[in-house]
N, C-alpha and C positions, 0 to 999 in steps of 0.2 A: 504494500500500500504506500503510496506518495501522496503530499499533499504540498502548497505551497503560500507560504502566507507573506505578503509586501504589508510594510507602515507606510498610509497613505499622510496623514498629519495627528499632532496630540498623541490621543491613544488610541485612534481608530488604525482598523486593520482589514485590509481584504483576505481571505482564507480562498483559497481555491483547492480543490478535491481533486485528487487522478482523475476520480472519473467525470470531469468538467464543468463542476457545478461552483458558483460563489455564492460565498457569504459574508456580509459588513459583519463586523466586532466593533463595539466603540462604548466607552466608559460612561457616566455620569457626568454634568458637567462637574461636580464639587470635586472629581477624581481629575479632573484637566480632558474631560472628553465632552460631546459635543449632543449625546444619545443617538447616535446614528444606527444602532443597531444593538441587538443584545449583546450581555455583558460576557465574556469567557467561557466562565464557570456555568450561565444560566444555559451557552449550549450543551457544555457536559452535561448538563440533569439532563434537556432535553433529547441530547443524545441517546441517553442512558434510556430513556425512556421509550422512544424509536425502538432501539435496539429489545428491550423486551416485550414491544407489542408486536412485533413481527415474530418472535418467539408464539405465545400468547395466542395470535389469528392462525398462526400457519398450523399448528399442534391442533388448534380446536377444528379446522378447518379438515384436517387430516383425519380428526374421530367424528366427523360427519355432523358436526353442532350448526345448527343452523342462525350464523351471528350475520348479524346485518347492520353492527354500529359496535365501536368499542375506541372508550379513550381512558387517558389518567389522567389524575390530575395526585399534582407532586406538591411536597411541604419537605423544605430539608432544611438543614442547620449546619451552619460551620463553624470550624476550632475560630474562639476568641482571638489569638497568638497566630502568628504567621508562622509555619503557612495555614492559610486559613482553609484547610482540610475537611470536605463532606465529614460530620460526626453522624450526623442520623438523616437518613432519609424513607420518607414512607411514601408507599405508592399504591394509589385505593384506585382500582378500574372500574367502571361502569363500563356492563359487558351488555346489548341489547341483541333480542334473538328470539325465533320460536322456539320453544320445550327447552330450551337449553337446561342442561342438568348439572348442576352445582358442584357435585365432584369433576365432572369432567372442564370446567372451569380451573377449579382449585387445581387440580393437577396439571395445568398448562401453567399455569401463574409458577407452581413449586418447579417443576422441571427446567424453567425458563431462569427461576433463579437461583435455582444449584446446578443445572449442570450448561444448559443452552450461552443465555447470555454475557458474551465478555466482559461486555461497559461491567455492570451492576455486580458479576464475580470482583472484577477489579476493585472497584469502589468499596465493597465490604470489606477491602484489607482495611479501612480508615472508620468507615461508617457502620452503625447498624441501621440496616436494610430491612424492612419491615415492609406486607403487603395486605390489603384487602381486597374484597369485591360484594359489588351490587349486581342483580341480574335485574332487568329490565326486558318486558314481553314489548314487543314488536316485531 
């Protein structure tokens, strides 16, 4: 994997991906940024996040659940002290679907964060990683 990121001014930064896609980074103003685009670390959650929803759809998708909507939403906390280190983060999905069956849920969520997902393996060397879920009929 490559990736390549230029300082355009301040603390903004364009990120460019192998596989040809960009993204702004850019600070606060009170940090000397200008808010041109999310902050670092909020794409790692959101990364993280990517990363185990496609975990997540692809598993449930695979045991024939029939999901037709699925998002998270994240709440995390970092070390006081620099580096300011993910200490906990939780990640509660609302899962939408017909019959979908609540084990077979849970078991795409637990598999995705023990064995499937990188980000969220990686990040539990620092954080504890905690998960729930809603089922919602549609």
């Amino acid at each position: 994997m490559k990736a390549r990121l230029k300082w355009v001014d301040g603390v903004c930064f364009l990120g460019e991906s192998g596989s040809g896609h960009a993204v702004v980074m850019d600070g606060a103003p009170e940090g000397g940024g200008r808010n041109l685009g999310p902050r670092p670390m909020e794409l790692l959650l959101l990364g993280t996040a990517g990363c185990t929803s496609y975990d997540v759809i692809t598993i449930l998708k695979k045991s024939r659940q029939a999901v037709s909507d699925c998002w998270v939403e994240m709440e995390a906390e970092r070390a006081e002290a620099e580096p300011k280190v993910f200490t906990r983060i939780h990640f509660h999905f609302v899962v939408t679907g017909k019959n979908l069956k609540p084990e077979a849920v849970g078991r795409a969520i637990s598999l995705s964060a023990e064995k499937y997902c990188s980000a969220s393996i990686m990040l539990g060397k620092t954080a504890d990683i905690t998960h729930d879920f809603e089922l919602r009929d549609g």
